[in-house]
C-alpha positions as CSV (number, residue, x, y, z in Angstrom):
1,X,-13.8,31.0,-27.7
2,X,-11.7,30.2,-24.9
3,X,-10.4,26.5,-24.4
4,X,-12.1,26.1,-20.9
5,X,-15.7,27.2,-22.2
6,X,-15.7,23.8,-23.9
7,X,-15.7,22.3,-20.6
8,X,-18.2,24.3,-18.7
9,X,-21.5,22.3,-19.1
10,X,-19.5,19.1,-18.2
11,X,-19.9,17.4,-14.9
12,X,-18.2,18.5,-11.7
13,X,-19.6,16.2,-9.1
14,X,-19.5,12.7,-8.6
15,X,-22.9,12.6,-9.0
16,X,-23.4,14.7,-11.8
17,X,-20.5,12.2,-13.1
18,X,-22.5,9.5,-12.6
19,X,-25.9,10.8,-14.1
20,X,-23.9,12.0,-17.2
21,X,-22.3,8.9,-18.0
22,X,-25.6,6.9,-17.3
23,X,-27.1,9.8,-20.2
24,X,-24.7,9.0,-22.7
25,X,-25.1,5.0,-22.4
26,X,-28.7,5.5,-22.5
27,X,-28.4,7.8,-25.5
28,X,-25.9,5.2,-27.0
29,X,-28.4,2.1,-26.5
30,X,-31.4,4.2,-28.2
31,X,-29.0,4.8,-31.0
32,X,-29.0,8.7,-30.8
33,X,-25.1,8.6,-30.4
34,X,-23.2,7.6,-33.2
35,X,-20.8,4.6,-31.3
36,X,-17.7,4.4,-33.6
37,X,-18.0,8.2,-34.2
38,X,-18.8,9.2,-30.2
39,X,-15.4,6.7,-29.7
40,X,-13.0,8.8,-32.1
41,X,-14.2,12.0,-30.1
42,X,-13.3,10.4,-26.8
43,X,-10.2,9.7,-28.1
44,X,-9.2,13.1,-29.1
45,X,-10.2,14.4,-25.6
46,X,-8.4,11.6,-24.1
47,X,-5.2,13.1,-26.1
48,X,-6.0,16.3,-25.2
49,X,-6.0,15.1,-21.4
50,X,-2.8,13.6,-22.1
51,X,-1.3,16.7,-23.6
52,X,-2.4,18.8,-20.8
53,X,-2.5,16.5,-17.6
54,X,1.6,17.2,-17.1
55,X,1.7,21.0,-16.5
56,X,-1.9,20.6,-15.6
57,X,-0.5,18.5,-12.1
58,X,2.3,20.8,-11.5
59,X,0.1,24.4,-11.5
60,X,-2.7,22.5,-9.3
61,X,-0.6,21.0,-7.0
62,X,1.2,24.6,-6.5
63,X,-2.5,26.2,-6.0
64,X,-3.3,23.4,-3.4
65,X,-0.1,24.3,-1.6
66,X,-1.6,28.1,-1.5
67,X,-4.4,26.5,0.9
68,X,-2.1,26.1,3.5
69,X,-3.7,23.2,4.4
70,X,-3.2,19.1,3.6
71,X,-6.6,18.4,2.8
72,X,-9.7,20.7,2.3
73,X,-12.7,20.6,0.1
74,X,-13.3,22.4,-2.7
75,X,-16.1,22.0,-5.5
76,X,-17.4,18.8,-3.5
77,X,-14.4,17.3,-3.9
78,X,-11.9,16.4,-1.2
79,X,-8.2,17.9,-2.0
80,X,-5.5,15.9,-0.4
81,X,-1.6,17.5,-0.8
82,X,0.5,14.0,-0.7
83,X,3.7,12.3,-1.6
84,X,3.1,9.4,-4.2
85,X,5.3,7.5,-6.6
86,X,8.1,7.1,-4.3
87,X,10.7,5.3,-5.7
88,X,14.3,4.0,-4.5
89,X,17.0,3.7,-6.2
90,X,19.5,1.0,-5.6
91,X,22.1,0.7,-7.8
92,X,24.4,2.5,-5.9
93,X,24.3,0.3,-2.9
94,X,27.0,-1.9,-3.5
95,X,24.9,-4.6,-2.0
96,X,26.3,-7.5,-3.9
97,X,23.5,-10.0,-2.3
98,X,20.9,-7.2,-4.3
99,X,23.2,-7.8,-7.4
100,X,23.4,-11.6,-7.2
101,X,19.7,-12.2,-6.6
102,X,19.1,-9.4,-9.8
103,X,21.2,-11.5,-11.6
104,X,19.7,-14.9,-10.4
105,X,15.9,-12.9,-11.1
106,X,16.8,-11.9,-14.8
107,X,17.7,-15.7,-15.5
108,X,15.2,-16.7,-14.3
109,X,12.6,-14.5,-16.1
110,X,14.4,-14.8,-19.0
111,X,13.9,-18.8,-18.6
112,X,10.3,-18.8,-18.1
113,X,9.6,-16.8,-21.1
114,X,11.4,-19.3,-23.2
115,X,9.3,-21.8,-21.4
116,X,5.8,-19.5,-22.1
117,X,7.1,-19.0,-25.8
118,X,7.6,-23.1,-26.5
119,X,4.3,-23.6,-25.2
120,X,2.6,-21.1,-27.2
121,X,4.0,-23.0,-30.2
122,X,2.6,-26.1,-29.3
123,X,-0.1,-27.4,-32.1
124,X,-1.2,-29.8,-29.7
125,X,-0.6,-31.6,-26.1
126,X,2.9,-33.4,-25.8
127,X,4.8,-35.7,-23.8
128,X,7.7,-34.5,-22.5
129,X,10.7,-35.3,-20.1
130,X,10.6,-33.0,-17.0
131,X,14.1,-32.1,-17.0
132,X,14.0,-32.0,-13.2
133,X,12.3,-35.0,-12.2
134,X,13.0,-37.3,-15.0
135,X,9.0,-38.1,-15.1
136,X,7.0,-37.8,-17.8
137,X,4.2,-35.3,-18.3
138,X,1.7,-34.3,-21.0
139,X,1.7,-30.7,-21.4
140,X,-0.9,-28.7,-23.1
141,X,-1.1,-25.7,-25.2
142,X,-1.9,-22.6,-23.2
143,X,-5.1,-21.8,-24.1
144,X,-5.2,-18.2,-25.5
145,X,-7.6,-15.3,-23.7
146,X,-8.1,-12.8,-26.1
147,X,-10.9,-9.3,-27.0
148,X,-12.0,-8.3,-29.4
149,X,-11.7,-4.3,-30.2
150,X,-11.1,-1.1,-32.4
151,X,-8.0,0.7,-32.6
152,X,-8.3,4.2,-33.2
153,X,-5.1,6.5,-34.3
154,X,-5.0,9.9,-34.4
C-alpha cells in the first residue's frame, strides 16, 4: 500500500471538512465510535502530521513557486506564496536604551512571578502592608481555573 492511499477518501474541501467532522460527532454521540479509542488514533495521525509537516512545507512551498504566480487556486483552495514569521534580531544593536529596558523588563517579570507564586500559596485572604503605599489591603487567594482531560503518550 502506499502512504497517501490512506488519505484518499479523506476530505479535501472545506465543505466536505465540515460535513466529515459533523459525521464523526454524530457517530461519536450515537456511540458507534469508540471516544477514548477514536482519541489515541487522532493522536497518532496528529504525530504523523508532526513528523511530516517540516519537509512537507518546504516541497509545497517549492511547487507553489512552480505556478509562477502569488496566489492561485487549486483543489478549491486559495494558494497564497507569502513571507511569515519574520523575526528581528537585536542583540547586535548596541542600543544600550534596548539593553537597559531588557534589563529593567526581566526584573520586573521576574518580580511579578514571585508576587503570582506568594499568592498561590495563600490558604486564605490576608492583610498585608502595600510596600508602596503604606496602606493596608486584604488580599485574596487567586482563584484557580483549571480542565479536566486525558493525556495520551505515544
Amino acid at each position: 500500500m502506499k502512504a497517501i492511499e490512506a488519505f484518499r477518501d479523506l476530505p479535501t474541501t472545506k465543505e466536505q471538512v465540515t460535513s466529515f467532522s459533523e459525521l464523526i460527532i454524530r457517530q461519536l454521540n450515537d456511540g458507534e465510535i469508540e471516544p477514548l479509542k477514536f482519541k489515541i488514533f487522532i493522536k497518532c495521525l496528529e504525530q504523523v502530521i508532526d513528523n511530516i509537516k517540516p519537509v512537507l512545507d518546504e516541497m509545497a512551498r517549492d511547487e507553489a513557486e512552480h505556478y509562477g504566480e502569488k496566489e492561485f487556486n487549486l483543489m478549491g483552495a486559495k494558494v497564497r506564496l507569502s513571507e511569515v514569521g519574520t523575526r528581528y534580531d537585536y542583540s547586535k544593536c548596541g542600543y544600550s536604551k534596548l539593553q537597559h529596558v531588557t534589563t529593567e523588563m526581566k526584573t520586573w517579570e521576574e518580580q511579578k512571578k514571585q508576587c503570582e507564586l506568594f499568592l498561590r500559596m495563600l490558604p486564605n485572604p490576608a492583610t498585608v502592608v502595600n510596600e508602596l503605599t503604606g496602606e493596608i489591603e486584604t488580599i485574596q487567594p487567586p482563584v484557580k481555573i483549571s480542565k479536566s482531560s486525558i493525556t495520551i503518550t505515544l
